[in-house]
N, C-alpha and C positions, 0 to 999 in steps of 0.2 A: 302418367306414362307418355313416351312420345315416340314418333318414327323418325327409324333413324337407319343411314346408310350403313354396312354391313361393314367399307373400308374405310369406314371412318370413324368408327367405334372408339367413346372413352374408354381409359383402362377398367376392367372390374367390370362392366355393365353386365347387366341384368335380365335376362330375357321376361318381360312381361306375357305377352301369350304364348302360346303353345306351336311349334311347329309340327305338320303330320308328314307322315312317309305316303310313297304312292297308294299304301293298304288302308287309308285312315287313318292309321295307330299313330301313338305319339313318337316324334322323331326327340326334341328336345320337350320338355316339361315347363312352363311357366315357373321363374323362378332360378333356374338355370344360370351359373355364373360363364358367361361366354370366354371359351380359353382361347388362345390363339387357333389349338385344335381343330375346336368348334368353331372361329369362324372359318377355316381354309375349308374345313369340311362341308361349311353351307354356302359356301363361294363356288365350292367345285359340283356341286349339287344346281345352279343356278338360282340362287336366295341371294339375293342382294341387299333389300332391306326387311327390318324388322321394328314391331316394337320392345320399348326397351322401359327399365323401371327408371325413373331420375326425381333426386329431392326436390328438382325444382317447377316438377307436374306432376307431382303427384296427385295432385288434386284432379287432374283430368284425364278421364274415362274413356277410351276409344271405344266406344258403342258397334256392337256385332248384331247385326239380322236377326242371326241363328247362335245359338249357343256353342261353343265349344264343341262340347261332348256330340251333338246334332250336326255341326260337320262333319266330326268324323266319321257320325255311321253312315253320314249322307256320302263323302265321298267312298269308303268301303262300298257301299252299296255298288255306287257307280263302277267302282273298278272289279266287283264278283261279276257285273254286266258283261263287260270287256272279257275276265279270265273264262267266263263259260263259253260265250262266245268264241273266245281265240281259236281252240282246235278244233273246231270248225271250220273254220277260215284261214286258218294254216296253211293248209293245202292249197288253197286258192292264191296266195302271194304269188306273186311273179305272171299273172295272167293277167289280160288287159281286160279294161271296164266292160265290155260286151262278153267276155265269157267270165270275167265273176257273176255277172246281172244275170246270165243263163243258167248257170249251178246255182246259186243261191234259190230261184224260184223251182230246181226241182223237188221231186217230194222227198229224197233220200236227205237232203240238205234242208229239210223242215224239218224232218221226222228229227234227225242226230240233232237242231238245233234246238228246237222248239223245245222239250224238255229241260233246258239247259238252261235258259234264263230266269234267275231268283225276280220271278216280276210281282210276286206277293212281295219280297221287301222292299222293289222300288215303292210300292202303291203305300206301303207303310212308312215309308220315309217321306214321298212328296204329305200326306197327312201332316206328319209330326212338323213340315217345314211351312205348312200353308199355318198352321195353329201357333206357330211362334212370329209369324211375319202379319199378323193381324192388326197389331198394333203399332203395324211399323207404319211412317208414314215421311219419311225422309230417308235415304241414304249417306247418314254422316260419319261414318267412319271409312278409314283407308279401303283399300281393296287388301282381298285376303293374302296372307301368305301363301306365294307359291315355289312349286319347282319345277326341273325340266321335268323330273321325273313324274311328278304327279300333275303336272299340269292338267294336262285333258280331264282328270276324274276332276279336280280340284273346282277349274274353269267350266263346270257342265255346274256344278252344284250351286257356285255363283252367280252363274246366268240364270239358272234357275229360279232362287231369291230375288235376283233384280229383276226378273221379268213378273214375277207373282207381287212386287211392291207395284210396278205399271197398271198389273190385271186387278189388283185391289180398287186403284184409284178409277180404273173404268169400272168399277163395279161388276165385275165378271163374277157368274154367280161360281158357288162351292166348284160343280161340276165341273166346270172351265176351268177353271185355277189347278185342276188335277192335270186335265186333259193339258195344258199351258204347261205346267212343271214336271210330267213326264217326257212331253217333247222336248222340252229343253236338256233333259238329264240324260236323254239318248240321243240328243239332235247330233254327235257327232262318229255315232257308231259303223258308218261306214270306212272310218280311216283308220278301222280294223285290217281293212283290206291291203293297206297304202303301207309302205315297206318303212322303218324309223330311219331310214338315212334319205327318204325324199322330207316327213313328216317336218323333220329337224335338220334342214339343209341349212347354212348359212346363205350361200349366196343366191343367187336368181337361178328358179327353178327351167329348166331348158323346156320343150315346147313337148315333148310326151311326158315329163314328168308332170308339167302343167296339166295337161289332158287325164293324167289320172289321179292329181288332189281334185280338178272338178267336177272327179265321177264320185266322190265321196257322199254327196248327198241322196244321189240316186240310188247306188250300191247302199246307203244307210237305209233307204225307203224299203228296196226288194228287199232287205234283210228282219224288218219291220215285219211288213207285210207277211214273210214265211212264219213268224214269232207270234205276232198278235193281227193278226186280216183281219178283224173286227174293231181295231182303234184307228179310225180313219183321220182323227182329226191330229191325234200324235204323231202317226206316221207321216202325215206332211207337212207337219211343223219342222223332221229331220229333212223332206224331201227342198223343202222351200227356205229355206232360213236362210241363202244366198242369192234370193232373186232380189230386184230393184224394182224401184217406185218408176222409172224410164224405161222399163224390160230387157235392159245391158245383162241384168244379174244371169246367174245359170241356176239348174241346167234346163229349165223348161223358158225361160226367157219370158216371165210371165210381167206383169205391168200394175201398179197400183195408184189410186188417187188420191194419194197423199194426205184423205180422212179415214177417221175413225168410223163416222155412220156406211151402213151396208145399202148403196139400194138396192128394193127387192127383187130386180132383175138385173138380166147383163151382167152378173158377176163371172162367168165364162174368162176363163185366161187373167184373172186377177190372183195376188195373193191373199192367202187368208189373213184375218187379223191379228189370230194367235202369234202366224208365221213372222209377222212384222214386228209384234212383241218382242219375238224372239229374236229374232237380227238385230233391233236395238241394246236387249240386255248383253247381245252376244260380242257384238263392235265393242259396247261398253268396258266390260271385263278385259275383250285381249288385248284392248288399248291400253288399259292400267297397267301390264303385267310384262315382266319383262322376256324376251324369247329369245332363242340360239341365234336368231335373224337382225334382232333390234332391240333397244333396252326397251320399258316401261315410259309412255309418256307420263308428262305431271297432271294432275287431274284438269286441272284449267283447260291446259291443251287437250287434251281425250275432250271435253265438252266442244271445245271451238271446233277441234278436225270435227266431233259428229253434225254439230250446227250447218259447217259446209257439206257435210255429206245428204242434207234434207232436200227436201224435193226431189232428189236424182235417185239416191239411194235408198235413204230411208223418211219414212213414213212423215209428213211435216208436221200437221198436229201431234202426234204419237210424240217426234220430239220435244215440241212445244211444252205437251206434259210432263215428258221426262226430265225437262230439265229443270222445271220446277220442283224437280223430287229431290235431285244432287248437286251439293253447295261444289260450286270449283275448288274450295280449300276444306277438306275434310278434317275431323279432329283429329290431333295428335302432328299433321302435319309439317313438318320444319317449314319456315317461312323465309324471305328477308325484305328490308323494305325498301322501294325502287324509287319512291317519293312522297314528297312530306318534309317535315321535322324530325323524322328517326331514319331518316335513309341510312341504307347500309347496316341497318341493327337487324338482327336476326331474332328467331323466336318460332316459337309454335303456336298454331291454331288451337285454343284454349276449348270454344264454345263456338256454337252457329246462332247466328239471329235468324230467327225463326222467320220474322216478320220481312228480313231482308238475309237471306242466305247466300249470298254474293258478298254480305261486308262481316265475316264472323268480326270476335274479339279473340285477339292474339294476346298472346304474353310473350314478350321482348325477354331477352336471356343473355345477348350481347351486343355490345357495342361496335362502329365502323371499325373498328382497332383489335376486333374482335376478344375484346375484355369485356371476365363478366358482368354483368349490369343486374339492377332488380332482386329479381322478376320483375316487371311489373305489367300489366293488362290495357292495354289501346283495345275502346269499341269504332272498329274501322264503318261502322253507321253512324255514328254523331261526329266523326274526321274525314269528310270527302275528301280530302287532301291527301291522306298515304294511303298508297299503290302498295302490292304487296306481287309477290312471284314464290310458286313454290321451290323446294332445293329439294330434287330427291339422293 
């Protein structure tokens, strides 16, 4: 199988995995003969790419985190979070951050909420997601499929997995890895409150709209707090997931030093480590993905913008490691090559060298003339000489 752009589809292709709707459930079925229908339909939907079955990879696996079937109840989950929520919060649209922040912490607005949230099945889903990510120990495959529609469930569940592959490599015992992947599964529940024609604006948000996407964290904390007051370290994983390593970030404008070890004092006005976790998996994902605002970067790029984003914004070792976790050429990948001997020949990212995951081995599929060639397979480790660039 391989990925492959939406409008640029051979005739006949084939849907290899599954696409969901905002609910979880499946929108298309692996296996799926894509009609014209169905593409304008996941065009209009904001699906851009997809994997796809082809003779000429079949042999190649795009490797998932999580299972299929474990997305989807992960994202359901996240979106029963949302719908219990919503009318509750109903009522509150159109008010500004300082009086959502004052309704949310009254008791009448715990009492109607508190009952409301399915947080036995988040606790059973971060489980079943930390028990399949055990043996993960790289991020080599695409980023998932999204949409506008289910974006936010989608993007909470991904962040989630990538930040629990981070907390594995630091060794964060059981308990963290919970506390780590609930916050990330709720870190964006305050934009409950934020109206969808600010959430999904195209152009440059004006200066109160701005003011209230970056009340989203804090409105997510108070709304935390009335739900579960007793998960302190969850709630400020949502509170905190947009502050910076230089104290720029919001809303508490708090400062971090750009390691991993804690010292045992003077941690006063720092972020936590989780939180930093989470900012990384979270850059991660909406970098990959495309929005109303911007398309999807290619993964290279998502690694370079986050590399410049270290020291300022996010966490520097915390990078360092992270990006020892994800190759810039994922599998399944379209490729083409920018120098070399094949220049100009396209192909997809077949496998990752484990041992150098920066030079997978591709398999070439066409020529500069763009006639079919091969297949055949370049280990871009024993040919320092071709450069490759992804094509999303």
């Amino acid at each position: 199988m391989r990925r492959a752009s939406i409008k640029s589809l051979p005739p006949g292709s084939v849907l290899a995995k599954p696409i969901l709707n905002e609910r979880g459930g499946i929108l298309l079925t692996a296996g799926t003969e894509l009609t014209d229908r169905y593409v304008r339909h996941l065009l209009d939907r904001g699906t851009h790419a997809i994997a796809i079955e082809d003779a000429d990879t079949d042999d190649i696996d795009i490797p998932d985190i999580i299972s299929d079937s474990l997305r989807a109840t992960a994202t359901n989950t996240v979106f029963r979070v949302y719908e219990a929520i919503g009318s509750a919060a109903a009522q509150l649209k159109g008010l500004n951050a300082p009086e959502i922040a004052s309704r949310v912490r009254s008791n009448e607005f715990r009492q109607q909420a508190g009952h409301m949230v399915p947080t036995a099945a988040v606790v059973a889903v971060v489980d079943d997601i930390i028990n399949e990510v055990m043996d993960v120990d790289l991020l080599t495959g695409m980023a998932a499929i999204k949409s506008y529609d289910n974006y936010t469930f989608a993007h909470s569940v991904e962040m989630a997995t990538a930040a629990l592959v981070i907390g594995r490599r630091l060794h964060l015992d059981r308990g963290s890895l919970k506390r780590l992947a609930r916050g990330c599964l709720l870190h964006d529940i305050g934009k409950i409150f934020i109206d969808d024609a600010v959430l999904n604006k195209q152009g440059k948000l004006d200066d109160e709209e701005m003011v209230l996407m970056r009340s989203h964290p804090t409105l997510g904390f108070e709304l935390l707090q009335a739900v579960q007051p007793n998960d302190v370290i969850i709630n400020h994983v949502a509170l905190q997931h947009h502050e910076r390593q230089d104290g720029k970030g919001y809303p508490r404008g708090l400062v971090g030093n750009n390691r991993v070890e804690r010292p045992p004092f003077g941690n006063e006005g720092r972020i936590l480590l989780m939180a930093e976790v989470a900012a990384i998996a979270d850059v991660y994902d909406a970098l990959a993905t495309d929005r109303p605002y911007r398309p999807a970067l290619a993964p290279e790029v998502v690694l370079d913008t986050m590399r410049r984003m270290a020291t300022t914004s996010l966490n520097q070792e915390l990078m360092t490691l992270f990006t020892s976790l994800v190759p810039s050429y994922p599998i399944g990948m379209t490729i083409r090559v920018t120098a070399g001997r094949w220049i100009d020949h396209t192909g997809v990212v077949a496998r990752i060298n484990r041992s150098a995951i920066e030079r997978p081995i591709v398999r070439i599929l066409r020529d500069a003339a763009d006639e079919k060639v091969g297949p055949f397979d370049l280990d871009l480790h024993h040919d320092r000489s071709i450069q490759i660039a992804s094509i999303l």
